[in-house]
C-alpha positions as CSV (number, residue, x, y, z in Angstrom):
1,X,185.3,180.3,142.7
2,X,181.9,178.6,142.9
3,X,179.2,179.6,140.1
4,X,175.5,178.6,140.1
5,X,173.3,178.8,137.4
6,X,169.6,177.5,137.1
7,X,167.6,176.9,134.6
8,X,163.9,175.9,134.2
9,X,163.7,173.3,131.0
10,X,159.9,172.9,130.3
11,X,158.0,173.2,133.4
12,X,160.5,170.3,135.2
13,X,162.2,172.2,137.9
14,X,166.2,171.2,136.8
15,X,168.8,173.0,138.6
16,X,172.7,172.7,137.1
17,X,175.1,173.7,138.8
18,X,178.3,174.7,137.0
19,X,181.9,174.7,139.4
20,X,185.3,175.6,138.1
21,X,188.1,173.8,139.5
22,X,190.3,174.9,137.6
23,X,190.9,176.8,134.3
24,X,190.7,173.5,132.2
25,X,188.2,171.6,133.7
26,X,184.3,172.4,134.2
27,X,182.1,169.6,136.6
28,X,178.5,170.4,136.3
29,X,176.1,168.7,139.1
30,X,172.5,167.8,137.8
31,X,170.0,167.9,140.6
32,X,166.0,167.3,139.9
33,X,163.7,169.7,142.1
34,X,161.0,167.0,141.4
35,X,159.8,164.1,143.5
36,X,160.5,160.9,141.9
37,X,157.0,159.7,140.0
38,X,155.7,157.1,141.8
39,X,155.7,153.8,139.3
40,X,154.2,151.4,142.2
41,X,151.5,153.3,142.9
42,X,150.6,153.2,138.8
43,X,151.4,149.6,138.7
44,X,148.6,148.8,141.5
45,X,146.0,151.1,140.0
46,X,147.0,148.8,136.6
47,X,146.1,145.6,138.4
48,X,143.3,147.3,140.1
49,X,141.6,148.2,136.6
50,X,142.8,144.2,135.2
51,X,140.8,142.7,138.2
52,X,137.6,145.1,137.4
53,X,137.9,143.8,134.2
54,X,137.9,140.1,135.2
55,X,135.3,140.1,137.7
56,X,132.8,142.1,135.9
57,X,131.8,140.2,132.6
58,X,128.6,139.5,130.7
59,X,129.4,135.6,131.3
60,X,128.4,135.8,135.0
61,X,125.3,137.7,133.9
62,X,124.2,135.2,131.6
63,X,125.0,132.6,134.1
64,X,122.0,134.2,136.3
65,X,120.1,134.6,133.7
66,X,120.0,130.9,132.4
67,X,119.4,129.7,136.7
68,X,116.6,131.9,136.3
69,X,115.4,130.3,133.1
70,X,115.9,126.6,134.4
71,X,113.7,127.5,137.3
72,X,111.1,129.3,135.5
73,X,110.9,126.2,133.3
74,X,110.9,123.8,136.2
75,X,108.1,125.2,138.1
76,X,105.1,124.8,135.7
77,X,106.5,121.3,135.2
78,X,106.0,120.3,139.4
79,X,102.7,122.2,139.0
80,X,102.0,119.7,136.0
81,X,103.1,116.4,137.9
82,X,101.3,117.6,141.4
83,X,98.1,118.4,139.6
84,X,98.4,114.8,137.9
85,X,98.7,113.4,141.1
86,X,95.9,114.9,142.6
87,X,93.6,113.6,139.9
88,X,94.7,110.4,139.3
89,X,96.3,108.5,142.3
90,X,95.1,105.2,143.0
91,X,96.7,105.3,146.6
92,X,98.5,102.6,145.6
93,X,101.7,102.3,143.6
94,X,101.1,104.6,141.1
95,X,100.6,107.3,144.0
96,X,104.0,106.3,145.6
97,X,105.7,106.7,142.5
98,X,105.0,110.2,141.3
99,X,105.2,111.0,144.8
100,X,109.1,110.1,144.3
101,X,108.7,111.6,141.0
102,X,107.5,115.4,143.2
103,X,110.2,114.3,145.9
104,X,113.2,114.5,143.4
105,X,111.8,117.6,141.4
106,X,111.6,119.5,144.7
107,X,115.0,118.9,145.1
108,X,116.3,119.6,142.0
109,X,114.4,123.1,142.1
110,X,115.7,123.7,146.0
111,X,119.1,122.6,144.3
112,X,118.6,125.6,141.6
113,X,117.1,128.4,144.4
114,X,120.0,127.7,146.5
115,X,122.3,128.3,143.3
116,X,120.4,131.5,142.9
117,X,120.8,132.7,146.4
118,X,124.7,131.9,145.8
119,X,124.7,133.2,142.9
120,X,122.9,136.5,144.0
121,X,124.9,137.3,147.5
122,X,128.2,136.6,145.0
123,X,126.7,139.6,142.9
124,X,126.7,141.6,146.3
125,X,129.9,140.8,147.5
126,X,131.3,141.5,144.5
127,X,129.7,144.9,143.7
128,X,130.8,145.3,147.0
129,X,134.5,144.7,146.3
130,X,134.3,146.9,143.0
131,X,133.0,149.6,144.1
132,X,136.2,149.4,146.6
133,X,138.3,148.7,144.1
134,X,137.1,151.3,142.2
135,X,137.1,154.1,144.8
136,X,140.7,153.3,145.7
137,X,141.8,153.4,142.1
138,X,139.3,157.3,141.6
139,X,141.6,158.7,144.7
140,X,145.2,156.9,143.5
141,X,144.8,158.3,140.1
142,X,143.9,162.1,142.0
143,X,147.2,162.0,143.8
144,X,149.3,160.7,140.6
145,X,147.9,163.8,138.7
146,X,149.8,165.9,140.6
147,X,152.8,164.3,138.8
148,X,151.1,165.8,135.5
149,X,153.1,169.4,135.5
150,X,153.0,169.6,132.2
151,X,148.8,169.3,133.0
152,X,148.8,167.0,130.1
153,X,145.9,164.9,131.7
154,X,143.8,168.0,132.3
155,X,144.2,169.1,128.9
156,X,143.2,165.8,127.5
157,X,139.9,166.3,129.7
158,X,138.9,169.1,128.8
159,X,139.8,168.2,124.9
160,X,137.2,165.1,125.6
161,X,134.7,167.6,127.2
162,X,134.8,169.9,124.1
163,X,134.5,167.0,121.5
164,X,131.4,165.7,123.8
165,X,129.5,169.0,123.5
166,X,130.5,169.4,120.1
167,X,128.7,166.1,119.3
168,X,126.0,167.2,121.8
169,X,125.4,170.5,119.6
170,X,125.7,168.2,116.3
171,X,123.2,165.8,117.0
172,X,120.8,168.9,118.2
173,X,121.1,170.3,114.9
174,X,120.4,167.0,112.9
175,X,117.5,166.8,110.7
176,X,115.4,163.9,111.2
177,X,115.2,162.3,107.8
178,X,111.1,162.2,106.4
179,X,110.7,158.6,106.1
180,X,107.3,156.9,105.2
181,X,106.7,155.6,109.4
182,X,104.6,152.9,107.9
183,X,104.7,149.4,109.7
184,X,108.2,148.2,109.3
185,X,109.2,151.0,106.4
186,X,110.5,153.2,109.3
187,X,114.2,154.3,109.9
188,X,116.7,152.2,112.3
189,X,117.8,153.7,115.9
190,X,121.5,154.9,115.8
191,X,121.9,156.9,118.9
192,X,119.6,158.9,122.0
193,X,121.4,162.0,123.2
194,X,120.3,163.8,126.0
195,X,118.6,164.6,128.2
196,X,116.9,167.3,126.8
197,X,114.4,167.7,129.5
198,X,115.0,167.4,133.0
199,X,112.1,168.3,135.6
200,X,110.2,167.3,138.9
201,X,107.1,169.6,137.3
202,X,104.4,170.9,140.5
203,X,105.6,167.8,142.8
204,X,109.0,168.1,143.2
205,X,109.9,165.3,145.9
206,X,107.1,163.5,145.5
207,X,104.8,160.7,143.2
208,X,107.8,158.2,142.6
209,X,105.9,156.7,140.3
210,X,104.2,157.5,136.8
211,X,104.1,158.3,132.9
212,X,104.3,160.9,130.9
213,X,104.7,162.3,127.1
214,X,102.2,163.6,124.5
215,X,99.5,162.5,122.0
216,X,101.0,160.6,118.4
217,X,97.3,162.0,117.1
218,X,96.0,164.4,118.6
219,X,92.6,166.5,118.4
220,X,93.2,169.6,116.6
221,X,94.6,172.8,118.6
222,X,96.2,170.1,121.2
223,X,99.1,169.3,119.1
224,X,101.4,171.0,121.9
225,X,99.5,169.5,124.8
226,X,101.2,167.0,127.6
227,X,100.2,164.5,129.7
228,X,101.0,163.1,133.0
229,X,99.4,160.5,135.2
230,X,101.2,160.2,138.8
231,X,100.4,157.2,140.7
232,X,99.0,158.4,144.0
233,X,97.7,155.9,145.9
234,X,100.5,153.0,147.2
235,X,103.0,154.0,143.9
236,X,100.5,151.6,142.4
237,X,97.4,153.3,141.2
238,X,96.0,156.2,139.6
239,X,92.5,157.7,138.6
240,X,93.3,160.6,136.5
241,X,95.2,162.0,133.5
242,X,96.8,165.5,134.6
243,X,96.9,167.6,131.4
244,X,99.1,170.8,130.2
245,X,99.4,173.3,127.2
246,X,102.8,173.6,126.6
247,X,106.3,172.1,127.7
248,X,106.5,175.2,130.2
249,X,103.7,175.1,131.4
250,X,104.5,170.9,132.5
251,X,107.8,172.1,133.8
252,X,106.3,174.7,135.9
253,X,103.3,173.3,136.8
254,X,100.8,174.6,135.5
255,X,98.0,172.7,134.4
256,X,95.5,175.6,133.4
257,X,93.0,172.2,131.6
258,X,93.7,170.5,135.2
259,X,92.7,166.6,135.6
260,X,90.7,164.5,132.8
261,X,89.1,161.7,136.1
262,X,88.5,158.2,135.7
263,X,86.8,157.8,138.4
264,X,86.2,159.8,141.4
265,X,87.8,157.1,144.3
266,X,91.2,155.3,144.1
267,X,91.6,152.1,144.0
268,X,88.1,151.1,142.2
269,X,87.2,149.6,139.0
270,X,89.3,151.4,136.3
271,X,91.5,152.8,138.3
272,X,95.0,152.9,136.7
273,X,97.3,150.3,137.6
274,X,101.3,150.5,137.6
275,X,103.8,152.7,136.2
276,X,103.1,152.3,132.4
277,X,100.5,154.2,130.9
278,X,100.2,156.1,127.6
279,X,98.0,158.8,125.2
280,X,97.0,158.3,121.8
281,X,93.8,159.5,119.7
282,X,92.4,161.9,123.1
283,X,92.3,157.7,124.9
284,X,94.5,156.5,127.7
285,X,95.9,153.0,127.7
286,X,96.8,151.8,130.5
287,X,96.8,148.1,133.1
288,X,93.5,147.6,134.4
289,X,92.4,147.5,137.7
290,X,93.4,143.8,139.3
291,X,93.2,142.5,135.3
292,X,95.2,140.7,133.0
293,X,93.9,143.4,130.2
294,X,94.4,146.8,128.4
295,X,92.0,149.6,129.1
296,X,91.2,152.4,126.9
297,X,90.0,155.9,128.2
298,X,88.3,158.3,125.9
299,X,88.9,162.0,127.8
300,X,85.7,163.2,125.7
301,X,83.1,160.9,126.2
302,X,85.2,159.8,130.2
303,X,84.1,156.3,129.1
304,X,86.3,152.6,129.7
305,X,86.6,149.8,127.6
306,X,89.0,147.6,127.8
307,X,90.2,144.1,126.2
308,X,91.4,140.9,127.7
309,X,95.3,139.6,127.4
310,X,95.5,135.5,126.6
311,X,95.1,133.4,129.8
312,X,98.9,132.7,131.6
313,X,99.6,137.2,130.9
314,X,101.2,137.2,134.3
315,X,99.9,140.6,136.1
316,X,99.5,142.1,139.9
317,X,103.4,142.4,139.9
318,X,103.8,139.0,138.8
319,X,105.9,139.6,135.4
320,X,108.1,143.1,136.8
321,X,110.7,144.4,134.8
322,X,113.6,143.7,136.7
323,X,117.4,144.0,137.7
324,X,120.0,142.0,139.6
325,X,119.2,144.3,142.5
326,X,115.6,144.7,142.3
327,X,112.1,144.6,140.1
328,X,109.6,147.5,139.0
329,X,106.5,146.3,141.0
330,X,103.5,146.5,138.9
331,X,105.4,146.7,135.4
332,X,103.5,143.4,134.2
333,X,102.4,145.2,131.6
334,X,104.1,148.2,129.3
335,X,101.8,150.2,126.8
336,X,103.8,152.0,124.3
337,X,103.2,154.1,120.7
338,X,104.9,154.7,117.8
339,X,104.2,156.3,114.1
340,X,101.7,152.8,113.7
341,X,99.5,153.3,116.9
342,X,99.8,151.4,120.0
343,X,101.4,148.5,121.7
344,X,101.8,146.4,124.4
345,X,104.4,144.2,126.2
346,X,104.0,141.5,128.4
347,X,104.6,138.2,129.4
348,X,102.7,134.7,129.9
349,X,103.3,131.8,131.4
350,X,103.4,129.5,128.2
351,X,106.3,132.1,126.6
352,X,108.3,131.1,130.0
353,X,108.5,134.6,131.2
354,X,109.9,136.1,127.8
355,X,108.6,139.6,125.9
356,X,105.7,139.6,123.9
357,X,104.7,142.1,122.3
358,X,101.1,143.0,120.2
359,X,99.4,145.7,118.6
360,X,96.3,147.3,120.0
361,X,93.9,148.1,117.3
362,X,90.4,150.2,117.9
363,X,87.4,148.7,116.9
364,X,83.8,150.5,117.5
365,X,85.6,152.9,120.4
366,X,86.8,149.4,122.3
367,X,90.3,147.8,122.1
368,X,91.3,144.8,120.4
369,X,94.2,142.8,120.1
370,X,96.0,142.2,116.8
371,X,99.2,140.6,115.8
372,X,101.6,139.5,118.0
373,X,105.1,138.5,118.3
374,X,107.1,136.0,120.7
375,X,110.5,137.2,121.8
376,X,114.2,135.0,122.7
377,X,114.4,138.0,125.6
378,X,113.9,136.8,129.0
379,X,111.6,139.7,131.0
380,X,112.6,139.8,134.5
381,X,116.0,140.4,132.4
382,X,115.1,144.0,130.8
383,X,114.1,146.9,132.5
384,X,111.9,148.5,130.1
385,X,111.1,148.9,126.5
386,X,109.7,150.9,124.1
387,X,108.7,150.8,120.0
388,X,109.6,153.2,117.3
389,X,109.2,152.4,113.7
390,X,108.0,149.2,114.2
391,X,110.7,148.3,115.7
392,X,111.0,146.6,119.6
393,X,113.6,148.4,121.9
394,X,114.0,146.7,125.6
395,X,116.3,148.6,127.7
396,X,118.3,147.2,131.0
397,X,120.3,148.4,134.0
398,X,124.2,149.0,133.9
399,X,124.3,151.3,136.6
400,X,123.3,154.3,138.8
401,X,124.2,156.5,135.8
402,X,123.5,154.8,132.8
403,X,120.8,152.1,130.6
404,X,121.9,150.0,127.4
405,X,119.4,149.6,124.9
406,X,120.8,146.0,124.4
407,X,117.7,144.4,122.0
408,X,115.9,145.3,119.5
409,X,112.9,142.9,117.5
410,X,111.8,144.1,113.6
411,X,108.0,143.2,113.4
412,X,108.8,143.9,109.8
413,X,110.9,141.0,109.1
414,X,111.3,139.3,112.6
415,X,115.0,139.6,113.0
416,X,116.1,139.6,116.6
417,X,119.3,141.5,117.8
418,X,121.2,141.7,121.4
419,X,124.1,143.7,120.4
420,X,122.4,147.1,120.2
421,X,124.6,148.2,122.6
422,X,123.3,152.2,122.9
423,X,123.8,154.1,126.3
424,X,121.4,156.3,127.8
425,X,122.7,158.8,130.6
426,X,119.8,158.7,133.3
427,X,119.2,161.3,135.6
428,X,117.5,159.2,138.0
429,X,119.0,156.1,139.4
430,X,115.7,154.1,137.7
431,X,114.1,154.4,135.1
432,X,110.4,153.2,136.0
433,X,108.4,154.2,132.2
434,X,109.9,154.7,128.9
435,X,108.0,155.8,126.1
436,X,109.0,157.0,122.3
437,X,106.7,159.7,120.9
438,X,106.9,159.9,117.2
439,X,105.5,163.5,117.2
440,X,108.8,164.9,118.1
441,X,111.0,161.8,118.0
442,X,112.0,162.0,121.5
443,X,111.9,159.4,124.5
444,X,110.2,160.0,127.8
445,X,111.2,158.9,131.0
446,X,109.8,158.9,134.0
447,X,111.6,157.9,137.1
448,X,111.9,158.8,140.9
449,X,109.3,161.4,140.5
450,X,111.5,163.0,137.6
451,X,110.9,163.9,134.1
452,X,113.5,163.3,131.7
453,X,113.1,163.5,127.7
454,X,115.9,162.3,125.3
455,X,116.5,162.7,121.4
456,X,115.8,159.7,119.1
457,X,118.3,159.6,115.8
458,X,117.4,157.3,113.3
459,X,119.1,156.7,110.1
């Protein structure tokens, strides 16, 4: 007599199957429904994540970043010793010799572009082979789920997906601490959440380029306004200031006070130049025109002034935020506010291409320099910054999807750090302006013709 009975244990499909042979004896067969789980396949996606891991380290970062620095450091020295050269020589012996001199420095600097170039196509390649590497380990990892009956994986995301939001609606609730925001007596940065606000406005599709936010002081019954300047002409220059009443009314559109103009043709004299322009006090701040300065426009009286940078500011897309895959053009140089007023960011040719930042005070309606600050952080090596509480933030690419805040500077006490180490979750691949606004303590980017606001915590 043959008798079969199944049962289910869990959700693993056992079957036992219980024969009598005789009256003293009872065999029972074990058979399991389910396909064997596939350990090789777990193994290679293992090795897969190990060689990630390897080939993508901060070491081979720096190591770009220090062939850029040699060369940057190089140049200006040839310039020096060709110059000399030119002034000097005798024809004779003298001219032979720093000729060699010349000679050998050209080939240590071809020596250091051809490192670079190496150096760069290796990047490539080996983005490249992650992103393979990657993919292959997205779609192994699919197909080994299906091992998951007990849908212990899917539970575990959606666990993660809860806690998220809960932190999400947290941080939304959070009451920004009233902290004197005088110069260096402000809070410190702990985290930007976000985004908050996510829009094309009236040009969906269009104007890559521009900046946007609100006024840290503005004229009374305009405390809700917004801003927006779109570079039309080239993705490099601008001649107005498009204003709105209210957050809707940006998102939608609608700008009932329409466009505060500079000047009525673009490109001209004061016409706005590159991607990084900002409001404070009813003025825009913003690149001049062709210059190595900061203009200011007052929307009431429509007049420019504007204030010279020291000689070597690199400008005309000369010192560009950039990326191992790219630069900002025209991002020479980066207005930003805060609670203190407003600052600027640049570069010369005597800090060898690293931050500096300085205050821009107002003095009888025209702008003026005040104290400034030399940074350890290498320019073409950030992507953008921005200043809250007195505090330096510079921002730089990780990927498609995401932007560390990786260094911060204290005006107050000078201390440098490169381990800020905050994410931001971008919307757009780029990020092409970032500004803080200490009105509502909230970030605004603007990037691929997008909109995108974030929250600021501070502690």
């Amino acid at each position: 007599m043959y008798l079969a009975t199944i049962l289910q244990l869990f959700t693993l499909h056992i079957t036992f199957h219980q024969v009598a042979y005789a009256l003293d004896a009872c065999i029972c067969e074990f058979e399991n429904a389910e396909k064997p789980f596939p350990h090789n396949n777990l193994d290679a996606v293992e090795r897969g994540a190990v060689k990630c891991n390897q080939e993508v380290n901060p070491q081979k970062a720096r190591e770009f970043d220090g062939l850029l620095l040699a060369l940057e450091q190089r140049l200006p020295e040839l310039v020096a010793v060709v110059s000399e050269l030119e002034q000097e020589n005798d024809g004779d012996l003298y001219g032979a010799i720093t000729l060699q001199v010349i000679h050998n420095d050209m080939a240590e600097i071809q020596q250091l572009v051809n490192r670079l170039n190496s150096t760069h196509l290796g990047f490539r390649q080996q983005n490249s082979d992650v992103s393979e590497t990657l993919q292959s380990i997205k779609e192994e990892m699919q197909q080994l789920e299906a091992f998951d009956t007990m849908q212990t994986v899917r539970r575990e995301k959606t666990n993660n997906r809860l806690t998220r939001d809960l932190d999400h609606c947290k941080n939304g609730r959070h009451l920004i601490p009233t902290v004197n925001p005088s110069h260096g007596g402000g809070p410190r940065l702990v985290n930007v959440t976000g985004p908050r606000v996510y829009t094309a406005g009236e040009y969906p599709g269009s104007y890559k380029f521009g900046s946007w936010g609100r006024d840290p002081k503005p004229d009374a019954g305009k405390e809700n306004w917004y801003w927006r300047v779109i570079l039309t002409t080239s993705n490099i220059y601008a001649h107005y200031v498009r204003r709105y009443t209210t957050l809707s009314a940006l998102i939608v559109g609608i700008s009932t006070p329409g466009n505060v103009q500079i000047s009525p043709s673009n490109p001209t004299t004061n016409t706005i130049q590159g991607p990084s322009a900002v409001l404070y006090g009813e003025a825009l701040y913003y690149n001049c025109y062709k210059e190595a300065a900061v203009c200011r426009f007052n929307l009431t009286s429509k007049t420019v002034q504007s204030t010279m940078l020291p000689e070597g500011t690199r400008v005309n897309s000369k010192g560009n935020y950039c990326h191992l895959e790219a630069c900002y053009p025209y991002t020479d140089l980066d207005l930003a506010t805060d609670e203190n007023g407003v600052w600027v960011v640049y570069t010369t040719t005597q800090d060898r291409g690293n931050l500096v930042l300085a205050r821009v005070e107002v003095e009888d309606g025209r702008p003026v320099l005040g104290e400034t600050w030399h940074t350890s952080v290498y320019k073409n090596s950030a992507t953008n910054s921005f200043v809250a509480f007195g505090v330096l933030y510079a921002t730089r690419y990780v990927s498609p999807e995401v932007e560390e805040i990786f260094y911060s500077l204290d005006t107050a006490t000078g201390v440098e750090r490169f381990d800020v180490g905050m994410h931001i979750s971008k919307m757009s691949n780029h990020i092409y302006s970032l500004n803080y606004s200490p009105v509502d303590q909230m970030i605004h980017v603007y990037g691929e013709g997008f909109m995108t606001s974030y929250k600021a915590k501070f502690e």
